[in-house]
C-alpha positions as CSV (number, residue, x, y, z in Angstrom):
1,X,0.8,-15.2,-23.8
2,X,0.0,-17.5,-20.3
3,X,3.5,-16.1,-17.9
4,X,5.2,-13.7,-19.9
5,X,5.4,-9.5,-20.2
6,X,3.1,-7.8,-22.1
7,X,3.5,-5.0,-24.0
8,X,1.4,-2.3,-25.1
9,X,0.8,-0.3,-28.1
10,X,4.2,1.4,-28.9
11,X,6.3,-0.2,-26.0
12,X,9.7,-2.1,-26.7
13,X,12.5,-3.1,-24.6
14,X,15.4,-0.5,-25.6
15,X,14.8,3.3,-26.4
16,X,12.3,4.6,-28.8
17,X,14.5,7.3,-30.4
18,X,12.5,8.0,-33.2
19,X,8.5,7.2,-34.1
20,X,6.5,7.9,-36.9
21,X,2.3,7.3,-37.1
22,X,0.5,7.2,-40.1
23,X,-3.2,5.9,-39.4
24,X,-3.4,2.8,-38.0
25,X,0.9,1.8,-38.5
26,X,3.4,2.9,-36.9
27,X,7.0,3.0,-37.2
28,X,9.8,3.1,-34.4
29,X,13.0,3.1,-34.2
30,X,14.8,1.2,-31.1
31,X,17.5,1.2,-29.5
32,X,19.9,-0.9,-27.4
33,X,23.2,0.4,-26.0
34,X,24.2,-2.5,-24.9
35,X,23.7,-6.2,-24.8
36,X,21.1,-7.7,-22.8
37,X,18.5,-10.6,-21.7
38,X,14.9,-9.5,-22.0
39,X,12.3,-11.2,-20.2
40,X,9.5,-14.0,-22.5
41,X,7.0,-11.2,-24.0
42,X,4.7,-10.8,-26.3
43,X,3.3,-7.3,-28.0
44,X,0.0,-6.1,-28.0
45,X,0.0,-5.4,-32.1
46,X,1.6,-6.9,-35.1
47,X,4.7,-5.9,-35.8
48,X,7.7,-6.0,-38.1
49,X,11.6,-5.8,-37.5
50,X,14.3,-5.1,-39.7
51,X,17.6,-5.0,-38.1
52,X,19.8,-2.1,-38.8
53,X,22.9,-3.1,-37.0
54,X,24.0,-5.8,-34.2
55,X,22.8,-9.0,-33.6
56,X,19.9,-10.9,-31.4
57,X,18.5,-14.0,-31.2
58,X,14.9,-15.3,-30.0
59,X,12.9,-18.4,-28.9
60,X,9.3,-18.5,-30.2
61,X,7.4,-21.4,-29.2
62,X,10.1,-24.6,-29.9
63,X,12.2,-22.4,-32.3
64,X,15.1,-20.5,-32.0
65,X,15.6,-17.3,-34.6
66,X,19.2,-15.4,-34.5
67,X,18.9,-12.4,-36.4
68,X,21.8,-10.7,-38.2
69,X,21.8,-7.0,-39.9
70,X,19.2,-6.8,-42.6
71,X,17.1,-9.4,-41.3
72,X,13.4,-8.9,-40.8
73,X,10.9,-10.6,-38.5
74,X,7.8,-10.7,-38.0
75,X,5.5,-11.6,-34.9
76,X,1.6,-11.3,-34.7
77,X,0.2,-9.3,-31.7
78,X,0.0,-11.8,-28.7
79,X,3.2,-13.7,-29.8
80,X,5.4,-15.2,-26.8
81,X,9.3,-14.7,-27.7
């Protein structure tokens, strides 16, 4: 995670507009109005990503990952992307 963002528990680029806790998982839902750059990140928990609508694409480590509607991810916590 050495020069990149880090976020915490529950935090995303984009609008929350909906989250859901049930013990120890959570689920959110984000939004993005528009199209944008983020800056290299990593989150501070596991976490899962199904794309409802749109598209996005992501470098982790030597890899690139474009991600259509339907397509899930995932990234352990400390991930760079």
């Amino acid at each position: 995670m050495s020069g990149s963002a880090h976020l915490g528990k529950g935090q995303f680029y984009g609008t929350v507009s909906r989250r859901r806790d049930a013990g120890s998982f959570a689920l959110s839902e984000v939004v993005h109005g528009s199209a944008r750059a983020f800056p290299r990140h990593a989150h501070a928990r596991t976490y899962v990503s199904l794309l409802l609508g749109g598209s996005y694409g992501e470098q982790v480590g030597s890899k690139r990952f474009d991600h259509a509607p339907m397509s899930v991810s995932v990234r352990p916590a400390g991930t760079d992307h």
